[in-house]
N, C-alpha and C positions, 0 to 999 in steps of 0.2 A: 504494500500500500504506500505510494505518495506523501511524504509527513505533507500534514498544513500547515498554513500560518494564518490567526485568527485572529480577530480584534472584540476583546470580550467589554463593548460597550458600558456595562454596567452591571456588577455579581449582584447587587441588590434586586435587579426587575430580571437578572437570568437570559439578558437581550443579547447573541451573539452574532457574529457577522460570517461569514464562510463556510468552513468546514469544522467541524468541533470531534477532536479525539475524550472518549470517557473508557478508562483503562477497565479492564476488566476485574475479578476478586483477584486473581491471579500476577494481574497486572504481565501477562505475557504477551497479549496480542492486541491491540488498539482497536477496539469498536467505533467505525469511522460511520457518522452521519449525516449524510452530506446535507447542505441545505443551498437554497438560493444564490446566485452567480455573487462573487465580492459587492458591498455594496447595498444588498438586500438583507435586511434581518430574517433572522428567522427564528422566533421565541422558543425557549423552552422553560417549561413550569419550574415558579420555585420549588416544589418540592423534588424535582431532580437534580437541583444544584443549593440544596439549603445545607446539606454537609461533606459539601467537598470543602479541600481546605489550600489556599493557594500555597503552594510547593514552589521556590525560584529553584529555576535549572539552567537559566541564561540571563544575563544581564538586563534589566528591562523586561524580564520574560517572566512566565507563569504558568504553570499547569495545576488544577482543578483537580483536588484527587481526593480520596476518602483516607480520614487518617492513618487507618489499616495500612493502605497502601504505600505509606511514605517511604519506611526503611526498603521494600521492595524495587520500588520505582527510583529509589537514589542509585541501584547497581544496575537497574537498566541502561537501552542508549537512551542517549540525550537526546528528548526531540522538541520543538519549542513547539508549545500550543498555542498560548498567545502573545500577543505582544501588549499586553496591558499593565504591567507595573502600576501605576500611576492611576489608572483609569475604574481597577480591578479594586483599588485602595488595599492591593498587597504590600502590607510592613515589610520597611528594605529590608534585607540580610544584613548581618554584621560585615564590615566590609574589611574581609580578611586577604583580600587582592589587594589591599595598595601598596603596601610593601613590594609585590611585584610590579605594578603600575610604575612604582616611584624606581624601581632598577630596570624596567622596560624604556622611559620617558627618560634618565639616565645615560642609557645605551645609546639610545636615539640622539639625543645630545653631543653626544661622547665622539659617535659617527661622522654625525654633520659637521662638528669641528677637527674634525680628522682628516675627514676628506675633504673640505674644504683647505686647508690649510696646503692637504698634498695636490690640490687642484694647483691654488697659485704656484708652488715651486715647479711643477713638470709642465705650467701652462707656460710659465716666463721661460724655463729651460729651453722648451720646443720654441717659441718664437729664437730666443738667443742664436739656438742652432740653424732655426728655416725661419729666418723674418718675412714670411706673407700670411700674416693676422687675418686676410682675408680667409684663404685657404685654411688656416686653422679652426678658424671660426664656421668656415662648413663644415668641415669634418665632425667637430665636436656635436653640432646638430644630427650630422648622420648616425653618428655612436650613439645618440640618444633616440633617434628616432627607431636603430633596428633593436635597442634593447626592449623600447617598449613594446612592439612588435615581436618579440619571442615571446616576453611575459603575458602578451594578449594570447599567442598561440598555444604555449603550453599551457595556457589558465591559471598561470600562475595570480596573476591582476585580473578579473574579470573585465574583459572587455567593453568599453563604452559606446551606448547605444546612442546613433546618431541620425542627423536632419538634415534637407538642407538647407531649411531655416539655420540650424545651430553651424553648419560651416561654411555661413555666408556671415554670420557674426562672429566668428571665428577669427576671419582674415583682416583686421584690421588691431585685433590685439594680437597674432603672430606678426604683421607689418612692424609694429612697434620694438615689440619684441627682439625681433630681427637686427632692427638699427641699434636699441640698447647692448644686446649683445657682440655684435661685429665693432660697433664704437666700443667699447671696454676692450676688446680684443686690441685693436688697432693702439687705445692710449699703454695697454701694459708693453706693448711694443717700441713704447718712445719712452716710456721712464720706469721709475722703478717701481716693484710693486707698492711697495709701502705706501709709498706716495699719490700712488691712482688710487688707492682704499681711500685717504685721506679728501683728496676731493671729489670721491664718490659718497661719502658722507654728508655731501652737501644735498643729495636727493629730495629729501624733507621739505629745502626749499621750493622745489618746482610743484613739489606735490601739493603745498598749501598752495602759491600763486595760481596754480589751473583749478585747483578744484572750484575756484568762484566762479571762474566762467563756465567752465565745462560742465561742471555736476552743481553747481547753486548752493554749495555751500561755504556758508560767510562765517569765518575760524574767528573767535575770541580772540584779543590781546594777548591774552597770557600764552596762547601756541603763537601767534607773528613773536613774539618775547623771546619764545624759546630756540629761535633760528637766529641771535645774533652768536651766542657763541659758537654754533658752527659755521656762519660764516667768516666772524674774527680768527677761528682756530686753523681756517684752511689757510686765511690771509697771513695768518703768523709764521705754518709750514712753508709756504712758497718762497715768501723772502728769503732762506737760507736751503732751501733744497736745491740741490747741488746737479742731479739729475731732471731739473725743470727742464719743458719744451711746453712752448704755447703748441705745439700741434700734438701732442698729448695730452696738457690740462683741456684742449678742448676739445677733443673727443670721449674724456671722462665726462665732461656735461653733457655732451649731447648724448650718452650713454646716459647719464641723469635723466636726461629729456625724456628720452626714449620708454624708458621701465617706466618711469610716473606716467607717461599716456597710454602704456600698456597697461598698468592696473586701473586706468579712470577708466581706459576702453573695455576693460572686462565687468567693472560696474552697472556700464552702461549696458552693453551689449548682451552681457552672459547671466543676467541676474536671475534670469527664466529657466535657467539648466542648471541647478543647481545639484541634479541627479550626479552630474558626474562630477566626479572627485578630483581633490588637487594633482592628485599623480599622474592619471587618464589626462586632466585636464593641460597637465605639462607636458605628456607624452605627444599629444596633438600638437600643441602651438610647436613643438618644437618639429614634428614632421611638415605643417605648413610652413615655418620658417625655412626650413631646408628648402623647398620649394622656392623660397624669397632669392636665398642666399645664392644659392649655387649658382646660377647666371651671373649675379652681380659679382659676385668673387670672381669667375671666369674675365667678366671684362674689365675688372679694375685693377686684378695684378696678374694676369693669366699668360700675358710674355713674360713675367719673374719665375714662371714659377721651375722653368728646367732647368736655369741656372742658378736658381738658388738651391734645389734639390740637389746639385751637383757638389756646390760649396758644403752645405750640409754633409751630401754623404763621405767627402774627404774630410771633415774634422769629427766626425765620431762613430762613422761607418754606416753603412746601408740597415745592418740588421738594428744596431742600436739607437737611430735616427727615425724607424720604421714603431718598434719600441717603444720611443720617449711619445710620437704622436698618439700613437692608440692607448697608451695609459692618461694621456691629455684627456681622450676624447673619454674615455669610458670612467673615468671620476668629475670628469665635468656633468656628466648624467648624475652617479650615485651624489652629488653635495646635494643636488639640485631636490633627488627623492627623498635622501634623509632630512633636508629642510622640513615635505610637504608630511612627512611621516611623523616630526616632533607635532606639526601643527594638527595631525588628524588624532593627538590623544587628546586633545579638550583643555589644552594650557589654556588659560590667562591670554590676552594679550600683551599684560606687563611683563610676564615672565616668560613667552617670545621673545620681546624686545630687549628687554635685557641677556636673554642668550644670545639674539642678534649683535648687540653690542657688543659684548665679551666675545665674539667669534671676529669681530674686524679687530679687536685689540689682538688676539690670538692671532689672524694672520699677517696686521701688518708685524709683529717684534718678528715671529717666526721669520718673516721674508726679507727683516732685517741680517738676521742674523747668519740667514744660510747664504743670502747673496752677498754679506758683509760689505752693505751700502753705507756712505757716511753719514749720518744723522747727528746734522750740530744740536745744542742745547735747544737752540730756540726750534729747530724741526720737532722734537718732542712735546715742548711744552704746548705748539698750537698745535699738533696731532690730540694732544690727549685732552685737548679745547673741545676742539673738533667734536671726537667719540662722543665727549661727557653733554655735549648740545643734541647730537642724535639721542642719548638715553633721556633728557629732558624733555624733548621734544617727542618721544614715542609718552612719555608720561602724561606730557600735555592736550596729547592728541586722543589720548583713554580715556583722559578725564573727560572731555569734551563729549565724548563717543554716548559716554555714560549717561552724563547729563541730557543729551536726545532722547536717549533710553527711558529716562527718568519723566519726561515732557510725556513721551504718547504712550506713559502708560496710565 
């Protein structure tokens, strides 16, 4: 038999919706009664549900049993009957998971600063060795696009069901996307990493100025506030960085640009799909960006690219040049999922953002130290300006969020 999945409207009036499993004394074989298509109730009397007793066997879930049956039905399988927690007014469980929650959410953490950290050194290594940001920059899309694409086939990630409504709004947060990404590519190419994190910390700013026209929302003082020290903290790094190129700081902005219109444009655009998740949903923009990229790479460095491959494969050889790019490309994927994997356990927003924060401190020292860039006094003191106005500024913008929250309800 098909397990179900039910929605037990209400245990007091015994109103259930689908399919409703009632275990037998036995508790061996599920007595399945079907009733009306999802959507249609179909009553049954309180006196055949005045002494079942809700049983949690899944998070949010509930099965309906007669006391008798409880220690029986805990050594069976797991099959979720309803999904009414909440609704059923089933008393939570003791919540003897969070200890593993809090070493799952840990890991996940743990990951995303890991692999982020080993994205920037083997991403700056590989430009070092083959300077065309362009051509790196597709590759890394392609390495993301065929992993998600295995993970869809083996079902490992349950594949995302689509429209094409949903990849006609699609294309204009992978456009965005696209330029964010190849501009960041292009600026770790002209300076060092340290210092492209450091003026890509200025993101916040672009994202307050559009949000009033684009999305109509008009930010408090106290968030415009909290953008001066990251503006001052990039103005204080620049003066003494040593690796400065205006054709680097400004393709870290228009990489700024870029992500702030790709998250307004998915606001805008994708607020009706909410079905698909953040991973499916990176998986895509990054196959349509592929789609963006690869022409555009072709014509903007595509006579560089056999002499530079040439240069490349004499200073560190064909097979380890071959190497350094596909561990680029295949951790520029994994930061990107362990990012959307912290964010799908139910953190906070503050407590994102402050790992967010703590992951840019994490990669610019580290990128300090492995590419032993010189970092005068004053590069530190407005780098660590900089960081501490983004964690400001992520605080500012929670409160804010809150306070809406607070209005319509």
């Amino acid at each position: 038999t098909t397990s179900a999945i039910t929605m037990l409207r209400s245990a007091q009036s015994g109103s259930v919706t689908g399919v409703c499993r009632y275990y037998s004394a036995a508790c061996r074989l599920p007595l399945v009664r079907p009733s009306p298509v999802l959507g249609v109730q179909a009553n049954v009397s309180n006196r055949a549900t005045r002494d079942l007793t809700p049983v949690y066997i899944a998070e949010g879930n509930v099965a309906w049993v007669r006391p008798a049956q409880q220690q029986v039905l805990a050594t069976r399988q797991r099959v979720i009957v309803a999904q009414a927690g909440a609704a059923a007014g089933a008393p939570a469980p003791a919540d003897d998971r969070a200890p593993v929650s809090s070493l799952k959410i840990g890991a996940y953490i743990t990951m995303w600063y890991v692999f982020n950290i080993i994205f920037n050194i083997v991403n700056k290594s590989a430009l070092n060795a083959f300077p065309c940001p362009w051509f790196i920059s597709t590759l890394q899309l392609a390495a993301s696009s065929l992993f998600m694409v295995l993970v869809w086939l083996l079902r490992i990630q349950p594949a995302p069901r689509l429209d094409g409504a949903f990849l006609l709004a699609l294309l204009p947060v992978a456009l965005f996307h696209t330029i964010g990404h190849v501009s960041a590519c292009v600026s770790f190419s002209q300076m060092a990493v340290s210092f492209a994190h450091i003026v890509k910390a200025a993101e916040p700013v672009f994202s307050v100025a559009l949000s009033g026209p684009l999305l109509g929302v008009v930010y408090p003082a106290y968030v415009w506030l909290s953008l001066v020290p990251i503006v001052a903290g990039c103005a204080m790094s620049a003066m003494k960085e040593v690796s400065f190129a205006w054709g680097g700081f400004n393709y870290a902005m228009v990489s700024n640009l870029g992500m702030v219109l790709r998250n307004i444009y998915s606001k805008k655009s994708l607020v009706n799909y909410k079905h698909i998740d953040g991973i499916n949903l990176f998986g895509l923009i990054s196959i349509v960006s592929l789609v963006y990229c690869a022409p555009a790479a072709y014509i903007m460095e595509g006579t560089q690219w056999a002499s530079a491959w040439q240069a490349g494969c004499g200073q560190l050889g064909t097979a380890a040049l071959v190497q350094l790019l596909a561990v680029s490309g295949l951790f520029y994927h994994l930061y990107n999922q362990a990012s959307y994997m912290v964010l799908d356990q139910g953190i906070s927003p503050v407590t994102f953002s402050v790992g967010n924060t703590m992951k840019r401190v994490a990669v610019v020292a580290t990128s300090v130290m492995f590419f032993r860039n010189p970092v005068s006094a004053m590069n530190w003191i407005g780098s660590s300006i900089a960081i501490l106005g983004t964690y400001l500024y992520s605080l500012a913008s929670d409160k804010y969020a809150a306070e809406q929250k607070a209005k319509k309800a």
